[in-house]
VEXVEXKE-913729 format. One record per residue (C-alpha): x, y, z. Coordinates in steps of 0.001 Angstrom, whole numbers, padded with zeros to 6 digits, always signed. Layout:
XYZ/...
***
This chain:
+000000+000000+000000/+001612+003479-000853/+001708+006174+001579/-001200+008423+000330/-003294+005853+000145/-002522+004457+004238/-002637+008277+004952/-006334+008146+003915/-007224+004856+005375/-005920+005882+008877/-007869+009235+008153/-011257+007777+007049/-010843+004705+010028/-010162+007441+012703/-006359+006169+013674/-004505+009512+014937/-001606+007312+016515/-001422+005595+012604/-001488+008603+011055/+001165+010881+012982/+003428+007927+012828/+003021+007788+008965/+004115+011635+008802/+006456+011170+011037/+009804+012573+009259/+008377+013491+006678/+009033+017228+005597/+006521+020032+005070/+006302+020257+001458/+005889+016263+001390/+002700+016726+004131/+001190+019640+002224/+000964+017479-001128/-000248+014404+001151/-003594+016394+001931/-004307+017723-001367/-004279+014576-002789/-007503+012658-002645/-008038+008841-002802/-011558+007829-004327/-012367+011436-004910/-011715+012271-001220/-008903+014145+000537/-007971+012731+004564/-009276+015778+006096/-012625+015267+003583/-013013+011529+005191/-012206+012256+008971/-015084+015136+008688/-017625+012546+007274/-016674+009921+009946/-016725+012364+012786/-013236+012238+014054/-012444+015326+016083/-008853+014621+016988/-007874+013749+013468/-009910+016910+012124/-007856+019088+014621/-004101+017347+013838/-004724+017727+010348/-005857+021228+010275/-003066+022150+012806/-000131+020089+012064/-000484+019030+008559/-002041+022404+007280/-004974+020700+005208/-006961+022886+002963/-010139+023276+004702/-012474+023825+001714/-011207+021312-000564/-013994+019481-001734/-014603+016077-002970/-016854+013056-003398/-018473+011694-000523/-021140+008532+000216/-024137+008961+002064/-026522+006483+001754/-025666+004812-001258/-025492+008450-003341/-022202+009508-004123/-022192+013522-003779/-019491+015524-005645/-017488+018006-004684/-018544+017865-001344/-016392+020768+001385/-015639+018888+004938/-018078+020832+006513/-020385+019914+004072/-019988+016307+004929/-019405+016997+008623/-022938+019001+008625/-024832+016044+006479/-023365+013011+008792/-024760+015072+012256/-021350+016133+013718/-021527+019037+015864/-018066+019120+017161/-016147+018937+013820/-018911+021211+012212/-017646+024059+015093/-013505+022853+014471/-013912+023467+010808/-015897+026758+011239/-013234+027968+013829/-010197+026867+011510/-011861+029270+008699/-014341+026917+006602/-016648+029235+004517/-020269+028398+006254/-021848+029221+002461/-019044+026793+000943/-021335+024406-001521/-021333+020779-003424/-021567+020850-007330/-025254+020737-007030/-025095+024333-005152/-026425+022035-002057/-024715+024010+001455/-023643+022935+005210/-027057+024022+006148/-028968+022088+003446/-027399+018782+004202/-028067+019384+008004/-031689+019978+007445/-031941+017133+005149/-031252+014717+007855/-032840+016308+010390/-029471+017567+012600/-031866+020681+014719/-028406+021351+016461/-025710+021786+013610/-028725+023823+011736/-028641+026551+014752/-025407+026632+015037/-024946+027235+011009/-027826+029632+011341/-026190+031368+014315/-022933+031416+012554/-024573+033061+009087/-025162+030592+007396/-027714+032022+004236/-031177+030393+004696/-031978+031095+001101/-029055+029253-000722/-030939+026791-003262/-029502+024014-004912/-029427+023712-008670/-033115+022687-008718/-034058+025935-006763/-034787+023429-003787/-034285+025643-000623/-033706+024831+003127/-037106+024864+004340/-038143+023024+001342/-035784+020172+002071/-037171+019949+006012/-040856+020199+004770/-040352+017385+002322/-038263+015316+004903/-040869+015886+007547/-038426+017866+010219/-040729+019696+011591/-038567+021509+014283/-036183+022294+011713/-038940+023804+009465/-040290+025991+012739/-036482+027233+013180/-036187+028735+009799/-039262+030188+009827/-038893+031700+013259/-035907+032984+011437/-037312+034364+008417/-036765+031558+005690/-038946+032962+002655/-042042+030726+002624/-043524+031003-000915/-040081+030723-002364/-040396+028867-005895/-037734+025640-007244/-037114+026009-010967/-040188+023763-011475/-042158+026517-009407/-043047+023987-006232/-043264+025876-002975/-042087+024340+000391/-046370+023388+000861/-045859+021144-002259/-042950+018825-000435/-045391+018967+002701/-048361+017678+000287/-045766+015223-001521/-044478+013903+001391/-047779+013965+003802/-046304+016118+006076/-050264+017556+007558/-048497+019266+010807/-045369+021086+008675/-048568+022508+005936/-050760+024060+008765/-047717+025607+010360/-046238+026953+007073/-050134+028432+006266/-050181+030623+009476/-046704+031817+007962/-048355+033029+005344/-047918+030431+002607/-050448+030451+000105/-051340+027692-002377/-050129+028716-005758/-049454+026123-008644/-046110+024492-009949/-045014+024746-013701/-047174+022052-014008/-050105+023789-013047/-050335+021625-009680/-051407+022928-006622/-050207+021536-003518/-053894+019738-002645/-053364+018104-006560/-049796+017430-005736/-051420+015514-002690/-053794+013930-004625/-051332+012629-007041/-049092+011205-004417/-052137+009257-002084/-051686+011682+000708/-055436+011002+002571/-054858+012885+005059/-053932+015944+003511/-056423+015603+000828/-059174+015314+003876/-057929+018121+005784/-057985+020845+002536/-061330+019593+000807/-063262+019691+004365/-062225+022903+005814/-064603+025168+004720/-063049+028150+006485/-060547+028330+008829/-059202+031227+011594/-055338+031033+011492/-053023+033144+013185/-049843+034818+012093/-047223+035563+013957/-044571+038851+012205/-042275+040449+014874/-044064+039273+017847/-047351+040760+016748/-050043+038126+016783/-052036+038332+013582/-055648+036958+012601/-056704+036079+009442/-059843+034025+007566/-058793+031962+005075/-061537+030203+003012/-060583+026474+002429/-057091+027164+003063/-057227+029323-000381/-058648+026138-002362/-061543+026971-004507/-064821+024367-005605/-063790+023087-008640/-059996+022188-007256/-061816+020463-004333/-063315+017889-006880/-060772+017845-009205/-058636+016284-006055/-061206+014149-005148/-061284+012420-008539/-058079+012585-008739/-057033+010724-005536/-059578+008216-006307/-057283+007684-009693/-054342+007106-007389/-056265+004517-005529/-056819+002604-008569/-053249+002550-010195/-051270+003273-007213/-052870+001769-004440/-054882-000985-006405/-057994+000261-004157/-061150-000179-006191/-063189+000656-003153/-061013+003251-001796/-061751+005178-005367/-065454+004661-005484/-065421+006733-001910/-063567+009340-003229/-065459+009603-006624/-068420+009491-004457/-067388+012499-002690/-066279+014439-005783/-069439+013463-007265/-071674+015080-004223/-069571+018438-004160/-070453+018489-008037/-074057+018540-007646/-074266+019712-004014/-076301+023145-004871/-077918+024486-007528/-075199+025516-009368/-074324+022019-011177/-070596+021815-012178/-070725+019050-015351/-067922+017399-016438/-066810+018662-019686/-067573+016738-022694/-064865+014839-023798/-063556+015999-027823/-063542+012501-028968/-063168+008969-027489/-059819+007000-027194/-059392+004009-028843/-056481+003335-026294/-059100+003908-023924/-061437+001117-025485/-063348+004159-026328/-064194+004358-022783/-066006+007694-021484/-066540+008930-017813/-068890+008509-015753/-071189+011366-015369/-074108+010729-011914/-074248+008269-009407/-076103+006152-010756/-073261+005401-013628/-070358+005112-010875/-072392+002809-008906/-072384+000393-011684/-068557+000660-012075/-068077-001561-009093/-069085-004877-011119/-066479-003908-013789/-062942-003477-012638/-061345-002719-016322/-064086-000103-016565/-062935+001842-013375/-059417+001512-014508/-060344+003198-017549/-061993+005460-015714/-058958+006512-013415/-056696+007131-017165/-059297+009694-018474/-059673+011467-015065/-055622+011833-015085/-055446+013053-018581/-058148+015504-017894/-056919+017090-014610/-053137+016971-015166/-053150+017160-019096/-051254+015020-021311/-048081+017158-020252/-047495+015881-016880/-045367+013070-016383/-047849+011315-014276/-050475+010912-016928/-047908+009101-019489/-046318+006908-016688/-049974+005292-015307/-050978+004880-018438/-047380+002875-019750/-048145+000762-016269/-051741-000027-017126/-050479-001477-020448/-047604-003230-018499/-050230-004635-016409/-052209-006096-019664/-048667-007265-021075/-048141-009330-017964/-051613-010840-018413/-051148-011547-021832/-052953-009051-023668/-050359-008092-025687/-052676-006200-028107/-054647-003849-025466/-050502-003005-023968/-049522-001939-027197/-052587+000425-027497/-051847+002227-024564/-048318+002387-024969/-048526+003718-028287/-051058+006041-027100/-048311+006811-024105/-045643+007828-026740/-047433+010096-028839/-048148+012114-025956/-044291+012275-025028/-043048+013345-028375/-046043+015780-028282/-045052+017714-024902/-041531+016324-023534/-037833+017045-025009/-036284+015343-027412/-034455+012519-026319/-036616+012449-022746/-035161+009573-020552/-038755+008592-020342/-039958+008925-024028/-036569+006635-024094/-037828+004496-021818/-040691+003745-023670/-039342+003069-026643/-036855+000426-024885/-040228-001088-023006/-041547-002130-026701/-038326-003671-027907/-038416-005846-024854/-042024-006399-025602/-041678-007325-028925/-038726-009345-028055/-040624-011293-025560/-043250-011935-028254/-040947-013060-031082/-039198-016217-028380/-040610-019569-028128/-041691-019291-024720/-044181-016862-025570/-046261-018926-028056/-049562-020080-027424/-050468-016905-025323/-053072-014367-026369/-052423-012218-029228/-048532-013017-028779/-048259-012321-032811/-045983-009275-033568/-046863-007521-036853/-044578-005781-039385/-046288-002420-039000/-046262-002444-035150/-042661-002771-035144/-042085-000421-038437/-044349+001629-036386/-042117+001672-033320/-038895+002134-035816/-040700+005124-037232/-041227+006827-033865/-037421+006219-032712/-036366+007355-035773/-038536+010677-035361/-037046+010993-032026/-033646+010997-033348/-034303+013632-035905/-035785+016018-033144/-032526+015816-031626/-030819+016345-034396/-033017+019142-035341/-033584+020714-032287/-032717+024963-032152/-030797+025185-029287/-027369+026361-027841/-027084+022486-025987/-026498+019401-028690/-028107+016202-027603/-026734+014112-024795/-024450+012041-025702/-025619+009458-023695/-028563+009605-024210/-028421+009352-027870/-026188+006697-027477/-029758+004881-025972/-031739+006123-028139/-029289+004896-031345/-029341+001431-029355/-032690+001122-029595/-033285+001591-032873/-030138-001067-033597/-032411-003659-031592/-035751-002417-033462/-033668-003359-036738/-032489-006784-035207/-036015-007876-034755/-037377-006531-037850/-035424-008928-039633/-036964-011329-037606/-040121-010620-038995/-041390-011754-042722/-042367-008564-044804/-043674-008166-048472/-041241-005959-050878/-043004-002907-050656/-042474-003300-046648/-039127-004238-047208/-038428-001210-048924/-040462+001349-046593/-037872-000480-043876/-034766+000604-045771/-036064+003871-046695/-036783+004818-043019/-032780+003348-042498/-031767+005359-045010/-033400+008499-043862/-031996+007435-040180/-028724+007665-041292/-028345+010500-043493/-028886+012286-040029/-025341+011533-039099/-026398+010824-035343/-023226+009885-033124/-023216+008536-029184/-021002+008479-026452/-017423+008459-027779/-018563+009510-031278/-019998+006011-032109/-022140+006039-035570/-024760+003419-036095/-022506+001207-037365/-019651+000983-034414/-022623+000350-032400/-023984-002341-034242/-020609-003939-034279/-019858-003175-030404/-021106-006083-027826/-021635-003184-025296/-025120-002331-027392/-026521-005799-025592/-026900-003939-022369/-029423-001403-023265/-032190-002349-020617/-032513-004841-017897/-034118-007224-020044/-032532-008865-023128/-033180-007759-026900/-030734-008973-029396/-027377-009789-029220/-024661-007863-030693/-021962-007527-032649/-024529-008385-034922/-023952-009513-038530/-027506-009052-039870/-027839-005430-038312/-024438-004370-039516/-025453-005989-043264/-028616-003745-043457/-026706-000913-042282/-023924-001115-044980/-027089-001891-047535/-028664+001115-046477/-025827+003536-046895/-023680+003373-043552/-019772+004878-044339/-017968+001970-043766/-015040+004837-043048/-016703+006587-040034/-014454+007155-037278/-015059+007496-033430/-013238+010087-031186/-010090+007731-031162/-010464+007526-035183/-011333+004148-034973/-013288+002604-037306/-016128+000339-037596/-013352-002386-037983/-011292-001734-035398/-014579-001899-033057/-015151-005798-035235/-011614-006875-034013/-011824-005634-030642/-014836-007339-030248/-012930-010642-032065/-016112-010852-035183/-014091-011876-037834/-017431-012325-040136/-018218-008703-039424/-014417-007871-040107/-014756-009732-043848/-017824-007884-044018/-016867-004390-043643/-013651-004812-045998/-015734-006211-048986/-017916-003341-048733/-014725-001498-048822/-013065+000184-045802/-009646+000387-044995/-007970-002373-043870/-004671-001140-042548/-006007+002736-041627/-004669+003113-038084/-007055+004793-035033/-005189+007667-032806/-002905+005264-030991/-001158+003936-034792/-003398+000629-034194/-004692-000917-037154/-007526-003342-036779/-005182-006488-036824/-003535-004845-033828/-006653-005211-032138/-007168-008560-032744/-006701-011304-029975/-003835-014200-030144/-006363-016653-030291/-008051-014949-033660/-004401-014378-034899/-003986-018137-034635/-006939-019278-036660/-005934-017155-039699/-009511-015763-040060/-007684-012485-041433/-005166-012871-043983/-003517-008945-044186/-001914-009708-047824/-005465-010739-049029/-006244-006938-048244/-003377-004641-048598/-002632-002806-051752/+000075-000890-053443/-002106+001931-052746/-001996+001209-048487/+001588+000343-049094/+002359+003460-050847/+000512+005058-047958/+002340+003637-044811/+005449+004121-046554/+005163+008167-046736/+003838+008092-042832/+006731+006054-042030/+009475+008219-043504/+007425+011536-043158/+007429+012639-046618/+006392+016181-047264/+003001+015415-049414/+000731+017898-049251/-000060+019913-052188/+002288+016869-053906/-000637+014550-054798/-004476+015083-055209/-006098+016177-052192/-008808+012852-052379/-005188+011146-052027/-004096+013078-048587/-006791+011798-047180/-006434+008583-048139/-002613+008906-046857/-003843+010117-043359/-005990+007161-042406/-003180+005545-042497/-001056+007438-039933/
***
């Protein structure tokens, strides 16, 4: 074990006597560079603040001189956080005594993680009353938001601290602050359940305004199953609260806590939705629709449920119910209330909320597991439009659906599935599916922005599609379906997408690491068939990654010789080296070497020969020779 390395050991474990005798000896300039240098992310003084070990804190601050605001990574609970200052991770693990060392030896009480997350954030997050005073007493900036515009008291409202929540208030913590998705600190209370934390923060004067969403914090409640919350806001008619500014008790009336008639049954229905799909409560819903129901015919003024604009084949063509009478009769058909729960979600939250998308993917997961294939793919189709309608391009869960029907259609193509219902897959539900990853692509592509598409997640996205390919050719097709299918390749790949490391469609298709796109499998790859149509279809057989490699150096890394013969009868360059002066036989393993499946003289010309000679002696050739030749001379560097 080398020496920075048992330094941070005996640091992390907490072994002072260890550690002095380590540094024993050693001279200053030696120590200095000791705790700037970090082990897993983490620098000694970093790891003896997260474990709570005073004494070591205090030697290396004292004797050692260890930069006290040199952040790093740090575990808590099985999340690594970056950049993390040692009184960050002293405040988050609940040690006072190190907290006031590190504040004493000079540590910046503001000081922040790269997620913009302080000392006095990660205190209230788990709930450490003490270290939060002390912080608070020592100036520590209530207001300080992490990236998501996620404040103090909206950490300890969501996390159900209530003392915590009281403090900052007492102290004058902004109570309708807004995150960037415009949630106030009454949202966590209502998305956590947190009844006592919302009463207090409404006689601070929180009122109930709505998220970017359009949620309220009684919807927000709904959504998440939060009864009691939901009870409390829909029954109070009118409530007295007090406010307390400066030691002057104020009284205020506050009619339903600020919630108005129409939100009251919008909740209603929409918590008995959550009983259905989250809860799996059939009864639980009917009481709640009940109740919605009675508040929308309670008076005179009858509020009607708006007419829907057309019925939804996804749906069945199912409408809602519309008197008591109707929702009565729900209870002897279960499919018909889950229905029902789908069109009350769309309606309230709109087809732009990620809630209404996700229940109705897991309704058509629940028909998939059943065996009615033909009812999941309805909904799920249904469930995608409505992403690539009103999410980003290249959404991790428009992604995620498109990798749920691959699996799907996977499933249905094996063996095991036969004999089930409807386990036939069709050309035009997987052209279909093709069609809709492709359009994906070219959104991201497309997209007017001054941010170009993830590279990881196009890498997923390109993945996909690859597997959508695979078990296309799986399926039998007419001509005129064959060539729709190679059209819609064609048009895939005259957008020039490229992943993670500047993979094309073809180093993909050739790279085993495209198996592992989900947690279920899909095809196998390096696969000859995909890579065939590709090449058919117009892939350059030349592309290069970030390390210039090409599609065949990918091949022989991955040992496919059949892929290798492939790609150098449609014509690439057999002995064009990648940025380290590899060429693809380089790459190749002893074992493949042995079984001659690559025969270099079969493939070399005077052309490459001509080539490797004017790299190797650096002859001046530019301007010498046609300028289609130059680059021909510098793939083979």
């Amino acid at each position: 074990m080398d020496l920075k390395t048992a330094v941070f050991n005996a640091a992390r474990d907490g072994k002072l006597r260890l550690l002095q005798k380590l540094l024993e000896n050693k001279d200053g300039h030696e120590v200095t560079k000791l705790m700037g240098e970090k082990t897993n992310g983490a620098t000694p003084l970093l790891m003896a603040s997260r474990y709570g070990h005073l004494d070591l804190v205090e030697y290396l601050l004292e004797c050692c001189s260890a930069p006290v605001e040199v952040g790093g990574s740090v575990n808590f609970d099985g999340e690594t956080i970056e950049g993390a200052p040692p009184l960050w991770a002293a405040s988050a693990a609940g040690h006072l005594k190190v907290v006031q060392s590190l504040l004493g030896h000079g540590a910046s009480v503001n000081s922040t993680t790269l997620t913009n997350s302080t000392p006095l954030r990660a205190a209230c997050f788990d709930g450490h009353l003490d270290i939060v005073k002390y912080l608070v007493e020592h100036k520590a900036d209530l207001e300080v938001a992490n990236r998501h515009g996620h404040t103090c008291l909206m950490i300890s409202c969501y996390k159900g601290h209530k003392d915590i929540a009281q403090y900052l208030l007492e102290k004058g913590a902004d109570v309708n602050r807004k995150s960037v998705k415009g949630n106030t600190a009454l949202h966590d209370c209502a998305e956590s359940g947190s009844l006592e934390i919302m009463r207090m923060l409404l006689q601070y004067g929180a009122s109930m305004e709505q998220d970017g969403y359009g949620m309220t914090p009684l919807l927000s409640a709904s959504v998440t199953g939060h009864t009691n919350i939901v009870d409390d806001l829909t029954t109070h008619q009118q409530v007295r609260v007090s406010v307390a500014y400066s030691g002057v008790c104020l009284h205020r009336c506050v009619h339903g806590y600020g919630t108005s008639h129409m939100e009251r049954i919008d909740a209603l229905e929409l918590l008995g939705a959550t009983f259905v799909d989250k809860k799996r409560d059939l009864l639980g819903a009917l009481k709640y629709w009940k109740r919605a129901m009675d508040l929308r015919y309670m008076d005179s003024n009858i509020v009607h449920k708006p007419e829907p604009k057309q019925l939804i084949m996804a749906y069945d063509y199912a409408r809602e119910v519309t008197n008591g009478e109707e929702l009565d009769g729900l209870i002897s058909d279960p499919d018909e209330m889950r229905m029902q729960a789908l069109l009350i979600r769309e309606r309230i939250l709109g087809p732009q909320h990620p809630d209404t998308s996700y229940y109705i993917r897991y309704r058509g997961a629940v028909y998939a597991d059943s065996g009615n294939f033909e009812r999941c793919i309805n909904l799920w189709k249904y469930a995608l439009d409505m992403q690539q309608s009103n999410l980003d391009p290249l959404s991790p869960m428009t992604a995620s659906s498109l990798l749920s029907f691959a699996e799907l259609f996977s499933f249905m193509l094996q063996d095991r599935a036969k004999g089930l219902l409807g386990t036939s897959v069709s050309f035009e539900d997987l052209m279909g599916i093709l069609s809709k990853s492709v359009l994906e692509i070219e959104r991201a592509v497309k997209q007017n922005g001054p941010m170009p598409p993830d590279p990881a997640q196009l890498s997923k996205a390109l993945s996909i599609i690859l597997h959508l390919i695979c078990l296309l050719e799986k399926v039998p097709c007419t001509a005129e379906q064959d060539h729709f299918k190679k059209e819609t390749i064609y048009r895939f790949l005259k957008l020039h997408p490229c992943g993670k490391n500047g993979y094309s469609p073809l180093h993909l298709a050739v790279d085993r690491n495209t198996t592992c796109v989900g947690r279920y499998p899909v095809c196998k790859f390096p696969s000859l068939t995909v890579a065939s149509i590709l090449l058919e279809c117009g892939a350059d057989v030349n592309s290069r990654d970030e390390d210039d490699n090409s599609p065949l150096h990918i091949a022989a890394s991955n040992g496919h010789p059949d892929i290798m013969n492939l790609l150098i009868s449609c014509g690439t360059h057999f002995d064009s080296t990648n940025a380290f002066q590899q060429t693809a036989c380089d790459l190749l393993d002893e074992k493949e070497l042995s079984r001659n499946v690559i025969q270099p003289i079969n493939h070399t010309t005077l052309q490459c020969l001509a080539a490797r000679a004017i790299i190797k002696h650096s002859l001046d050739y530019r301007g010498n020779i046609p300028e289609k030749l130059e680059a021909f001379v510098l793939l083979h560097r």
